[in-house]
Each structure stands twice: as structure tokens, then as C-alpha cells.
Backbone as CSV, one residue per row, in Angstrom:
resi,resn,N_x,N_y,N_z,CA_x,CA_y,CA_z,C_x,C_y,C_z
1,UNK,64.984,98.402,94.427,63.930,99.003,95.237,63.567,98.118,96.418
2,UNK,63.552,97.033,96.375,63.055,95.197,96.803,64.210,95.952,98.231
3,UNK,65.647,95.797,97.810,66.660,95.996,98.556,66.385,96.823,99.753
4,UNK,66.262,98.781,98.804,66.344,99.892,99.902,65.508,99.569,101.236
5,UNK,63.624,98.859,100.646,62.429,99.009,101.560,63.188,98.016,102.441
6,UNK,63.853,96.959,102.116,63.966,96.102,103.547,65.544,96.669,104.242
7,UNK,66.663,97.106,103.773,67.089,97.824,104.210,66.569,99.028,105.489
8,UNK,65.511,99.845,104.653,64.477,100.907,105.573,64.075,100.243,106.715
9,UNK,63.467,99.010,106.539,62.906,98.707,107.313,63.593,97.890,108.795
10,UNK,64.866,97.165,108.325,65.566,97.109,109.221,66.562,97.711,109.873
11,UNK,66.292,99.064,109.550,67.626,100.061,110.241,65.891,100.772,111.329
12,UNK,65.137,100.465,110.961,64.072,101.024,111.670,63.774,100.130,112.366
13,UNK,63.714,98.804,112.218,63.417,97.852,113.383,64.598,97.684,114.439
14,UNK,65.443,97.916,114.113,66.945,97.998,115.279,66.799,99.530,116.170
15,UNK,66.451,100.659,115.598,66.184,101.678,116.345,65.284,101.038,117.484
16,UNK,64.306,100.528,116.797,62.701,100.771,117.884,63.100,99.559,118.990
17,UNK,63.857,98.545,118.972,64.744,97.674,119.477,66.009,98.196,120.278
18,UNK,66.228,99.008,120.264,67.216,100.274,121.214,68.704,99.745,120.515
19,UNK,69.031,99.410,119.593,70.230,99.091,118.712,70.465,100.027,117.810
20,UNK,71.423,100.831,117.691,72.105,101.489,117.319,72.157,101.207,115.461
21,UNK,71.619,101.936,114.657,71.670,101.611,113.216,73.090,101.890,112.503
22,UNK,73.235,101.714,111.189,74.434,101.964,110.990,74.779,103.198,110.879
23,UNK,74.745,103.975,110.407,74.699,105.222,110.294,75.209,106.025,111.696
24,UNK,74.605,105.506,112.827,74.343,106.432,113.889,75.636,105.862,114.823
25,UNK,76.129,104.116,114.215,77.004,103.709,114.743,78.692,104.556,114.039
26,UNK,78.190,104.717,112.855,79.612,105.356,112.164,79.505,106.833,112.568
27,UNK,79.005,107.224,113.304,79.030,108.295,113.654,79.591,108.384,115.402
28,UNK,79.178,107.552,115.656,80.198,107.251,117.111,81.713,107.055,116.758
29,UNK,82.089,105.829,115.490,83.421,105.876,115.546,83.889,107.451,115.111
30,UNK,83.372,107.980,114.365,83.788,109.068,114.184,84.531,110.114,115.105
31,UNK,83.197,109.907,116.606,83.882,110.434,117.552,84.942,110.310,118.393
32,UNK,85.065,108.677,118.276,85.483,108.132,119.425,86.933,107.314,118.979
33,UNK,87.542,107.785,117.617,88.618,107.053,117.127,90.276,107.603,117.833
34,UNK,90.841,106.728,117.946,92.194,107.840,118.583,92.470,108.651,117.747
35,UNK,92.375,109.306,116.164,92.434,110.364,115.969,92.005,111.376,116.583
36,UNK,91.177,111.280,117.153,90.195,112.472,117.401,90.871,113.112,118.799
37,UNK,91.170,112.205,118.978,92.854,112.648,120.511,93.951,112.448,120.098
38,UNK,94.649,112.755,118.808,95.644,113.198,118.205,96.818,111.665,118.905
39,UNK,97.956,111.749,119.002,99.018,111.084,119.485,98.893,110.927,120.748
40,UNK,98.555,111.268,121.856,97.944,110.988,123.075,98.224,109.656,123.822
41,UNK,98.849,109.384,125.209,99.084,108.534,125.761,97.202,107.651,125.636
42,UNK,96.576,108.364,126.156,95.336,108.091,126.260,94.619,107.287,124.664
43,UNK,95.089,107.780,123.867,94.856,107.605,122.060,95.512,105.885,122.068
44,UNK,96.363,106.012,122.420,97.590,104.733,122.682,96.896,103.231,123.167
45,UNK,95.960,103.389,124.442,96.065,103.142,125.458,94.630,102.634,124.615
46,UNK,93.784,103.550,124.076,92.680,103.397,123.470,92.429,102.334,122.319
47,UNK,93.541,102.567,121.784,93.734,101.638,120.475,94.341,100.110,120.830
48,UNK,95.191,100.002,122.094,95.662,98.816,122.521,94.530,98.041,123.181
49,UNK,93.376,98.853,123.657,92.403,98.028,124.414,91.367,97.498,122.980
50,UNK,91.106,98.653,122.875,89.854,98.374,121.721,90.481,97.430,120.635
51,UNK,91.600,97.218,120.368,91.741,95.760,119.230,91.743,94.791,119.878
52,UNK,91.961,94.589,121.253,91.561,93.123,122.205,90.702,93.322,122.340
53,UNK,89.702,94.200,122.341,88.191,93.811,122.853,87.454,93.358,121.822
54,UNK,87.923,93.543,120.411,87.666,93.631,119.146,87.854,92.106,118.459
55,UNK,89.250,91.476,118.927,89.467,90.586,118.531,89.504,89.176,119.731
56,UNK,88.605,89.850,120.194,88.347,89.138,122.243,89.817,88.303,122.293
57,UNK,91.024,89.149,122.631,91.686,88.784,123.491,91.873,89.180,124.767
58,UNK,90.503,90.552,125.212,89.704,90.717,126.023,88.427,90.278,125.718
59,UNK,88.180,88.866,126.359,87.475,88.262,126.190,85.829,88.630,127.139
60,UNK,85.051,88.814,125.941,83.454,89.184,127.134,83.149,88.655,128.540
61,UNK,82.666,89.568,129.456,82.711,89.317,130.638,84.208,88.767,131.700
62,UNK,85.205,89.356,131.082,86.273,89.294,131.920,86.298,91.013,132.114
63,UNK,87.085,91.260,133.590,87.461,92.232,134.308,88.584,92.799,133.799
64,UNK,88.803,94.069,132.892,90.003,94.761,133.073,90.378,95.864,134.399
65,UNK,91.444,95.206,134.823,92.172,96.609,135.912,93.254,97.566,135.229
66,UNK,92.287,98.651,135.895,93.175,99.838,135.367,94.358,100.426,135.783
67,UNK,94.436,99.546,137.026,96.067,99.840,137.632,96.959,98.696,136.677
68,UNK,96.692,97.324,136.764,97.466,96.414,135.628,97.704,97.389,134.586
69,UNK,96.519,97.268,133.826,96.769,98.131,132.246,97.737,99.082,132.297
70,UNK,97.745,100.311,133.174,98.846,101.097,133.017,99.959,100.748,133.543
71,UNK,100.385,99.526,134.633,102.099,99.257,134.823,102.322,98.738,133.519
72,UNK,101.449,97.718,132.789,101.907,96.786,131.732,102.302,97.353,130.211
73,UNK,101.404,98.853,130.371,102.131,99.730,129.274,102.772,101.120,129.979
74,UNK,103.523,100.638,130.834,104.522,101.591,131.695,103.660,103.112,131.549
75,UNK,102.365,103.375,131.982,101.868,104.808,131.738,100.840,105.172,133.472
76,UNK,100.853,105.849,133.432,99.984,106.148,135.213,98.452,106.286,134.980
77,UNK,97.761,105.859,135.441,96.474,105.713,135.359,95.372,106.628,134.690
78,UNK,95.712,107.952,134.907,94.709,109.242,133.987,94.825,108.466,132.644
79,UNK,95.327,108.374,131.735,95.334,107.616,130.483,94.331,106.642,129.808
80,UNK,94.653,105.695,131.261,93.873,104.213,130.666,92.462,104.839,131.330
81,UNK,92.173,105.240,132.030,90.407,105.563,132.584,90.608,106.333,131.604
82,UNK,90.981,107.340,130.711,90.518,108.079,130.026,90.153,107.753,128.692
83,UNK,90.534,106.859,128.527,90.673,105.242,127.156,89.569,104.491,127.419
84,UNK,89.481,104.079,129.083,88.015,103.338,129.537,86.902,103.687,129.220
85,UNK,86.588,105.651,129.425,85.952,106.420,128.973,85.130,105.952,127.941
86,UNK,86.174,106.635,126.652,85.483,106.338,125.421,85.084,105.052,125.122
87,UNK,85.636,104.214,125.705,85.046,102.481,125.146,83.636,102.387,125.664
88,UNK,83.651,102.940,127.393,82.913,103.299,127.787,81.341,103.586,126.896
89,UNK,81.701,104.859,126.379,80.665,105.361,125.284,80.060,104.651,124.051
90,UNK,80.911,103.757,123.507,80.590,103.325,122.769,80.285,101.809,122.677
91,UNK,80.018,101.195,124.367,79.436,100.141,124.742,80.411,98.908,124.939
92,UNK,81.550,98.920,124.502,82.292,98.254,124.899,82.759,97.559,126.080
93,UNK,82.646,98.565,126.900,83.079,98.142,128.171,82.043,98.585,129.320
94,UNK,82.057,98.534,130.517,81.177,99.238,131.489,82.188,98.915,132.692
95,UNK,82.395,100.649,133.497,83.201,101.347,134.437,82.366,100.691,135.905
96,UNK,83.533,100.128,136.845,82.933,100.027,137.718,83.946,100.605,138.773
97,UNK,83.925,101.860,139.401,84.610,102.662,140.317,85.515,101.523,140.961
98,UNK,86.668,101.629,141.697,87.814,101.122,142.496,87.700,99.469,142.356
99,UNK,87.040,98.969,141.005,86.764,97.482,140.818,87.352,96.900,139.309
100,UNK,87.620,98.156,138.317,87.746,98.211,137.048,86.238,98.267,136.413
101,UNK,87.302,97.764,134.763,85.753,98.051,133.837,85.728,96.575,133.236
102,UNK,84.141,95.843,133.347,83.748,94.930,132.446,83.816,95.057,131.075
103,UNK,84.320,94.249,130.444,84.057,94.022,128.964,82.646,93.639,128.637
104,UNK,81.966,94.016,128.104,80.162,93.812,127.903,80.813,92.923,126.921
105,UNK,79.421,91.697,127.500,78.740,90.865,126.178,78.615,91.246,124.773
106,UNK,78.479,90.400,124.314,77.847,90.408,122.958,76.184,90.390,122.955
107,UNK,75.279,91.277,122.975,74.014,90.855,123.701,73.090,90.027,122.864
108,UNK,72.419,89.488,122.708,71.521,88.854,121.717,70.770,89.499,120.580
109,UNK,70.611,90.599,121.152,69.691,91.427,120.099,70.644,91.786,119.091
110,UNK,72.013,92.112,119.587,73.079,92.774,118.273,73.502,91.604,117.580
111,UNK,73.779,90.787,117.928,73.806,89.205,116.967,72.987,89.328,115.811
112,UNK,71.692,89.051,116.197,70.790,89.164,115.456,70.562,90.153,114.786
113,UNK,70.662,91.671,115.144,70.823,93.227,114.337,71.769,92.786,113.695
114,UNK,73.139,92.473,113.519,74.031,92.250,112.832,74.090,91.459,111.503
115,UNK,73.688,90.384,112.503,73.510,89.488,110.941,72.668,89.695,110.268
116,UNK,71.277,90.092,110.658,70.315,90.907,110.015,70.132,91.703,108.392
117,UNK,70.941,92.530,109.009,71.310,93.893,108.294,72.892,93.093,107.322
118,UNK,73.907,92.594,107.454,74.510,91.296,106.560,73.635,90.981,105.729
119,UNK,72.887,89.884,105.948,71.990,89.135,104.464,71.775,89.816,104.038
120,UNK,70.888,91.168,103.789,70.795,92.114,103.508,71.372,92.366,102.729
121,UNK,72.292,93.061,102.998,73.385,93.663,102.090,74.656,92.676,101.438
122,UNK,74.975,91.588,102.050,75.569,90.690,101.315,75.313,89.849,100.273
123,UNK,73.779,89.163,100.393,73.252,88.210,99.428,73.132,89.545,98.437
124,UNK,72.470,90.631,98.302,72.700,91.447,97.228,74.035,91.630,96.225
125,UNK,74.505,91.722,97.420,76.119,92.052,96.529,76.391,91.074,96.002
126,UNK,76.576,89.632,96.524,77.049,88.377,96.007,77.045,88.476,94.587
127,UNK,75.335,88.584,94.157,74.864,88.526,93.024,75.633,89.546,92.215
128,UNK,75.506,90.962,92.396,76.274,91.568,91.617,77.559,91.576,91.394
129,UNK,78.841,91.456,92.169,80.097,91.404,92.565,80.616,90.448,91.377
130,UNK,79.856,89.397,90.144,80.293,88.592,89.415,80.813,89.428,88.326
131,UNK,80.229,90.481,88.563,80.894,91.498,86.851,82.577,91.936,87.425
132,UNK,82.438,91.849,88.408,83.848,92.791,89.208,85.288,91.914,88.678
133,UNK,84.787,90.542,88.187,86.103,89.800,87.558,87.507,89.728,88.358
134,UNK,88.173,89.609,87.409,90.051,88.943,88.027,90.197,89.698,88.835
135,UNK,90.178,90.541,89.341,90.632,91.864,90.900,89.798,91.126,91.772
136,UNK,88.479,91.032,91.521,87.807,90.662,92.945,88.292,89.076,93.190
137,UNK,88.737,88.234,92.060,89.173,86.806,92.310,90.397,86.811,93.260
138,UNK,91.108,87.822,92.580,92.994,87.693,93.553,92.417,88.513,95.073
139,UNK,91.482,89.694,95.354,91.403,89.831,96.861,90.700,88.556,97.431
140,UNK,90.139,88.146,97.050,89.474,87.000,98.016,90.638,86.125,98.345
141,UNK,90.975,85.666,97.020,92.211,84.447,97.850,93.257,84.896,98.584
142,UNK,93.934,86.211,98.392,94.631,86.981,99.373,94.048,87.070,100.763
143,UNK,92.471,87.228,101.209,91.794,87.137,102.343,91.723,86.267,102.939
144,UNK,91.611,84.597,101.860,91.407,83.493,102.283,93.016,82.995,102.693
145,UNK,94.283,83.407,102.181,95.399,83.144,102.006,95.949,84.175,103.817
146,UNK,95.063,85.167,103.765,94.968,85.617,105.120,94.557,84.916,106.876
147,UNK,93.205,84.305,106.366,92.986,83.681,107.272,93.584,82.471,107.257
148,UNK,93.886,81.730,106.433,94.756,80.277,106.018,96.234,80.339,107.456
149,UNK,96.923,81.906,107.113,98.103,82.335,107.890,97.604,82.250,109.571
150,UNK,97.148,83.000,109.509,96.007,83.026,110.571,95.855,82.085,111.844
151,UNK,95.194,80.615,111.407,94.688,79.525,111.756,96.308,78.767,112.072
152,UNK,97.313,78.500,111.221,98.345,78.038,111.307,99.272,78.550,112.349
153,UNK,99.205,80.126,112.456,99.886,80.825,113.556,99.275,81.060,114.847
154,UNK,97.952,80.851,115.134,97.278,80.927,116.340,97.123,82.664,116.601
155,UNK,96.975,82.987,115.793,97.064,84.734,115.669,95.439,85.389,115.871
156,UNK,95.358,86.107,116.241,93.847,87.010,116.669,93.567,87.572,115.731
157,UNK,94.431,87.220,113.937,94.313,88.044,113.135,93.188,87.453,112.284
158,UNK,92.361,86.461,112.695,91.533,86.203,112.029,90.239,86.168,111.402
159,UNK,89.657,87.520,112.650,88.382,87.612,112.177,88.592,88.922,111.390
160,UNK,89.978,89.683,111.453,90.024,90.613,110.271,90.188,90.284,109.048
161,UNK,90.930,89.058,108.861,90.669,88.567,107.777,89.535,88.115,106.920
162,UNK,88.636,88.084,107.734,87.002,87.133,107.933,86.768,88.411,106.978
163,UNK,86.804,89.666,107.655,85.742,90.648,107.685,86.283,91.125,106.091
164,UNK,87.871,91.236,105.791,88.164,91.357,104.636,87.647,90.895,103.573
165,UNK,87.457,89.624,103.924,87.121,88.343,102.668,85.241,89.297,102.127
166,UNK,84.847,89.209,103.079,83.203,89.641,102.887,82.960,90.980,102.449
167,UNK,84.011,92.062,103.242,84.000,93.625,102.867,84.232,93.551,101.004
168,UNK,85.367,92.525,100.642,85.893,92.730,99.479,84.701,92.504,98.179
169,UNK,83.659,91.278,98.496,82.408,90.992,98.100,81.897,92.548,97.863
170,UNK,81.281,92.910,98.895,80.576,94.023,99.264,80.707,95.463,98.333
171,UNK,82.025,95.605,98.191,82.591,96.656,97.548,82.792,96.264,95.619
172,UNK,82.956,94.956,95.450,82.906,94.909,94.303,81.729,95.165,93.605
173,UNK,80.420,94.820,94.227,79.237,95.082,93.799,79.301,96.682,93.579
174,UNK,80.062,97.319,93.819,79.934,99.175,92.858,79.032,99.707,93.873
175,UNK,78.647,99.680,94.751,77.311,100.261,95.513,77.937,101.630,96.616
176,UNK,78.628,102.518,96.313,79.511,102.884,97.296,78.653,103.640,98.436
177,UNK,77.139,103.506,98.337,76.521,103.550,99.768,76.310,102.556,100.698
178,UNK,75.717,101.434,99.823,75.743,99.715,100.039,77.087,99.297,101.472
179,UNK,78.360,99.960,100.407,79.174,99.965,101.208,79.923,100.569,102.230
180,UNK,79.611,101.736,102.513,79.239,102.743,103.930,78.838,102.054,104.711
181,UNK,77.501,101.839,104.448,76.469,100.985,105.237,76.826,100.142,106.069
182,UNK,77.702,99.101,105.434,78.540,97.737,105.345,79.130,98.059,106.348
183,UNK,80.382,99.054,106.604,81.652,99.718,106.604,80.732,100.062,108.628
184,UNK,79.508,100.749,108.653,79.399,101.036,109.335,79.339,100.160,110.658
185,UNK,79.321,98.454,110.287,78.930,97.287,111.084,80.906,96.599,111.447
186,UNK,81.462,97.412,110.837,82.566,96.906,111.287,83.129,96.452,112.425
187,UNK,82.961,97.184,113.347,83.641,97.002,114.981,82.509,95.788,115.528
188,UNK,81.305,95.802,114.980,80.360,94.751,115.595,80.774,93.533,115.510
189,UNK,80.899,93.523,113.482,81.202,92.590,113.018,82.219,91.423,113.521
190,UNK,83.199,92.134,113.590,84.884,91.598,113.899,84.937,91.151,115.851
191,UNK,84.076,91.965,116.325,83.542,91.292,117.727,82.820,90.172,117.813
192,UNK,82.085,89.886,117.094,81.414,88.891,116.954,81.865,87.531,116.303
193,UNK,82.443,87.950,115.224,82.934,86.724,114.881,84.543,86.246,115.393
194,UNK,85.155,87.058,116.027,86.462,86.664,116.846,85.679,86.053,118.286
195,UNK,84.262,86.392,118.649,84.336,85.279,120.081,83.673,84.540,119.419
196,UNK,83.102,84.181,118.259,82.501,83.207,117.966,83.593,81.879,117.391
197,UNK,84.509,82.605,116.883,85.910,81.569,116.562,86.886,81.364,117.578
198,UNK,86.797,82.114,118.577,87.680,81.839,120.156,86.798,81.111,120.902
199,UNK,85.742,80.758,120.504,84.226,79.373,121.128,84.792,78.311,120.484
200,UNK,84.533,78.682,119.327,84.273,77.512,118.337,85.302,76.537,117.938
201,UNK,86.526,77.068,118.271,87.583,76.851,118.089,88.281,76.610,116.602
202,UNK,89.409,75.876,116.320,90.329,75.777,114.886,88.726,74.898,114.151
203,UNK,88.330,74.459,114.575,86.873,73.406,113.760,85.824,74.615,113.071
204,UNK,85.669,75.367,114.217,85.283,76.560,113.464,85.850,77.216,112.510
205,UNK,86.457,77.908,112.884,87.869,78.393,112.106,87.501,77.714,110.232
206,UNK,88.253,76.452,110.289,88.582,75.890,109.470,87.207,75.842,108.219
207,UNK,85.653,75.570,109.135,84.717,75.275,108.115,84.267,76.556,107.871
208,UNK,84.476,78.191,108.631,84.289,79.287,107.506,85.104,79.225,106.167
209,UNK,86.619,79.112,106.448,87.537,78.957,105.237,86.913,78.143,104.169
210,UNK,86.110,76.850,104.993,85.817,76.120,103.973,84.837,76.756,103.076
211,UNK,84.120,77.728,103.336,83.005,77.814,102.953,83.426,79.350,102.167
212,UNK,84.113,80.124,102.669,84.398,80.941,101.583,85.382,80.662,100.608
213,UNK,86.098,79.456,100.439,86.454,78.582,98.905,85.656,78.765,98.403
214,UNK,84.077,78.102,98.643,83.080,77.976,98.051,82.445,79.022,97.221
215,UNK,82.281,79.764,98.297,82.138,81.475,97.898,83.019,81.802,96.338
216,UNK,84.168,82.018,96.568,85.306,82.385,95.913,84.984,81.490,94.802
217,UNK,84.616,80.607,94.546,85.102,79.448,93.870,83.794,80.018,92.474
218,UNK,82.319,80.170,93.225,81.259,80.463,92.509,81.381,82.167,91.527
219,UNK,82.247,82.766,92.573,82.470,84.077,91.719,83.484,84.303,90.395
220,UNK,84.586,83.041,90.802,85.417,82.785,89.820,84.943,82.542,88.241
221,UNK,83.812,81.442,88.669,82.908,80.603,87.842,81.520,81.886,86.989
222,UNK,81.173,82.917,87.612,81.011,84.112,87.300,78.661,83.589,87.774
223,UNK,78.784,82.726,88.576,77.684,81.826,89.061,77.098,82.984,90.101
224,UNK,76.450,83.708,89.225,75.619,84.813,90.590,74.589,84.670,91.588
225,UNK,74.063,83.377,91.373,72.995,82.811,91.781,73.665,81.251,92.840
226,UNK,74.819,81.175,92.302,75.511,80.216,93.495,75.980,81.117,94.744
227,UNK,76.651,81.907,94.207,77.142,83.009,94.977,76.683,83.423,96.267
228,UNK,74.985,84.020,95.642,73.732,84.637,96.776,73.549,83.362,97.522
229,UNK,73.688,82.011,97.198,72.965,80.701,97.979,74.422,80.662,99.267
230,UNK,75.594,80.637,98.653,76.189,80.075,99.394,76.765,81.755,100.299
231,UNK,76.762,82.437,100.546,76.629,83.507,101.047,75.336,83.951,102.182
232,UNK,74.118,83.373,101.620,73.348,82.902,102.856,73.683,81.844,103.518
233,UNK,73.723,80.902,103.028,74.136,79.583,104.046,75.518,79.681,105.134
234,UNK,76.320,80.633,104.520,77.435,80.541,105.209,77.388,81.963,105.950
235,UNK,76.466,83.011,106.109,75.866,83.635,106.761,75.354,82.773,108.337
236,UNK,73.940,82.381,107.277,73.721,81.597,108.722,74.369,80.803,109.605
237,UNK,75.080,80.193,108.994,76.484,79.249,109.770,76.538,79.310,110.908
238,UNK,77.151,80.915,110.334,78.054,82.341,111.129,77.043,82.643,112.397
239,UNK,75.559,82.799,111.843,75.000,83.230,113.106,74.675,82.762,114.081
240,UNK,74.663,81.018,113.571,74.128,79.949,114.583,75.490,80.098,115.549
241,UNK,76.749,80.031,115.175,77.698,79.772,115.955,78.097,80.918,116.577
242,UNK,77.257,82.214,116.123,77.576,83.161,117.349,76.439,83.031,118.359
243,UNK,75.276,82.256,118.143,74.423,82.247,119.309,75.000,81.104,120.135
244,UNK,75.684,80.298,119.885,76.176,79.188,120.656,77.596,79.875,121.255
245,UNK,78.139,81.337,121.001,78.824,81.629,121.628,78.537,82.190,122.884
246,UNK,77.638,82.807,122.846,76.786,83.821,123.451,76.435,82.690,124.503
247,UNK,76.459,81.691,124.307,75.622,80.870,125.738,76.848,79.688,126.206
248,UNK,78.134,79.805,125.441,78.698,78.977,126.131,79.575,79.595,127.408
């Protein structure tokens, strides 16, 4: 009950804050996924931008051109503005006529909405996720065995791995609204913590890993109450070093 009211209360304090709740955000991807434009040059074009913007190898506040973009995936321009579009919509980017489109910031308030609405729903789960046993032990180290690959290869694949390691928490706790919810912070999530580890660099990198051992290590141990501690702490970590992204 403790949970839902502060839940309530922070999907209501992010509204009145002009931030997008979860719910209202999974309802944008809904619209705005390249399914929804079938096989489509434009669908293509959509999905190649939005995982660099995702995993900032379109990095915030750099300029995409929309004449580049389409020689570099051999396609003519209706496509990629029509790809700009939807990113467009869903805040990603912002269109600037015969100049291209900015990649938007990470703004301060969604940092904070983000991680927010995380403790939330993570320190909960932590605690429960200890009944979930040997399945939830082998995805974590597969996640951690993910980002491990990751860090060694210099790959952008790492804040999906991030997001794996924590989603897998999330879902073991049995909550399958809990985890909607969760599910709905995805695209934020994985933005945030890929420029916060393209800041922070392999030092960064290295002391999340360290810290979801830790994680992993307490759930193994079946420690539900280590779990929730070190799941906040390594929460906050996370958030301090995305506000130090945000300003470097």
C-alpha cells in the first residue's frame, strides 16, 4: 500500500512538473515504434537514429544533417525528415529547417523523474526478487557477463546491458504491473545512463559492474534487506553521475 501511495504520488508530481509519466510515455512508444510504419525506408532510418540517440552515439547537443544521414544510408531525404519527425514527437530531437535537427539534452528534471520513479520501484523489488532463486542468479550474471563484454570491446552495448541487469531484478519480484511501469522508463533509462558512461568513462563503467556483483552477490545469498541497501546506493551512484553528466 506504502508502495502504490508513493508511486501515485510521483507519477503525479512529474505530470504537474510537465514530465511525461510512465504510462503516457508507453503510450508514445506505442505510437511512434517502426512497427507502426511497417518495413519502410523511413521505419529503417528511424530505428538507425533512435539507437544512437539512445545509446548517445548521437551524442546530446550535437547537430544531425539530414542530407549526411541519407547519402550515408544511400536513401534521399523524404525518409530521414520523416524519421526526424517522429523522434521529433517524442522529444528526442528538435527540427531546425535547412540547419538539421538537434539532439535534445538530457534535461534535469527527467534525471531526477527518472531516478525518482527507479527507487521506487527497484528498492521494492530488490526485497522481493530473493524468492525468484537460481533463474534470477544465472540472468544477472549473464547481464553482468554482458556488460563485462561490453567494457572490453568498447561497444555502445552497454547501457543495454545496464538496463537488463536491473529490468531482470524488477521482473523477478512477480509484480507484472510493477513491471509495465518499469518497462515504461526504458528509452529514458538507457539515454541516460549511456551519456552518463560516455562522461564518465571505463572508471565509470567499471564501478557500476562493481556494484551490481554486489547486488547479485546479496540475492544469491537470498539477503533481502542487503539487496534494497545496495540497490539504493548504487541507484544513487547512478544519479549523481548523471548530474555530473548533464554539466560536463
Amino acid at each position: 500500500m506504502q508502495l502504490a501511495l508513493k508511486l501515485h504520488t510521483s507519477i503525479q508530481d512529474m505530470a504537474i512538473r510537465g514530465t511525461a509519466g510512465p504510462m503516457d510515455m508507453a503510450q508514445v512508444e506505442r505510437r511512434t515504434t517502426p512497427a507502426a510504419t511497417g518495413g519502410s525506408a523511413a521505419a529503417r532510418v528511424y530505428a538507425h537514429v533512435k539507437e544512437r540517440l539512445l545509446d548517445a552515439r548521437f551524442p546530446p547537443g550535437s547537430l544531425l544533417s539530414e542530407n549526411e544521414l541519407a547519402q550515408r544510408l544511400g536513401l534521399s531525404r523524404t525518409p530521414v525528415r520523416q524519421a526526424f519527425v517522429q523522434l521529433e514527437a517524442e522529444g528526442l530531437l528538435e527540427l531546425y529547417p535547412k540547419r538539421g535537427a538537434l539532439v535534445v539534452p538530457v534535461a534535469a528534471s527527467e534525471v531526477e523523474d527518472v531516478f525518482e520513479a527507479r527507487m521506487l520501484v527497484e528498492e521494492h523489488c530488490a526485497r522481493r526478487a530473493v524468492a525468484a532463486g537460481e533463474a534470477l542468479d544465472a540472468e544477472l550474471r549473464a547481464a553482468i557477463a554482458g556488460q563485462e563484454q561490453a567494457l572490453r570491446a568498447g561497444t555502445a552495448a552497454f547501457a543495454d546491458a545496464d538496463r537488463r541487469f536491473h529490468r531482470a531484478i524488477v521482473a523477478a519480484a512477480g509484480n507484472a504491473i510493477l513491471t509495465r511501469l518499469y518497462d515504461a522508463l526504458r528509452d529514458r533509462q538507457q539515454r541516460i545512463a549511456a551519456v552518463a558512461v560516455a562522461r564518465g568513462g571505463a572508471a565509470s563503467a567499471e564501478r557500476f559492474v562493481a556494484e551490481h556483483r554486489e547486488i547479485a552477490a546479496a540475492l544469491e545469498r537470498r539477503d533481502g534487506d542487503a539487496a534494497c541497501a545496495l540497490v539504493a546506493a548504487h541507484l544513487r551512484s547512478a544519479r549523481d553521475a548523471a548530474r555530473g553528466a548533464r554539466g560536463a
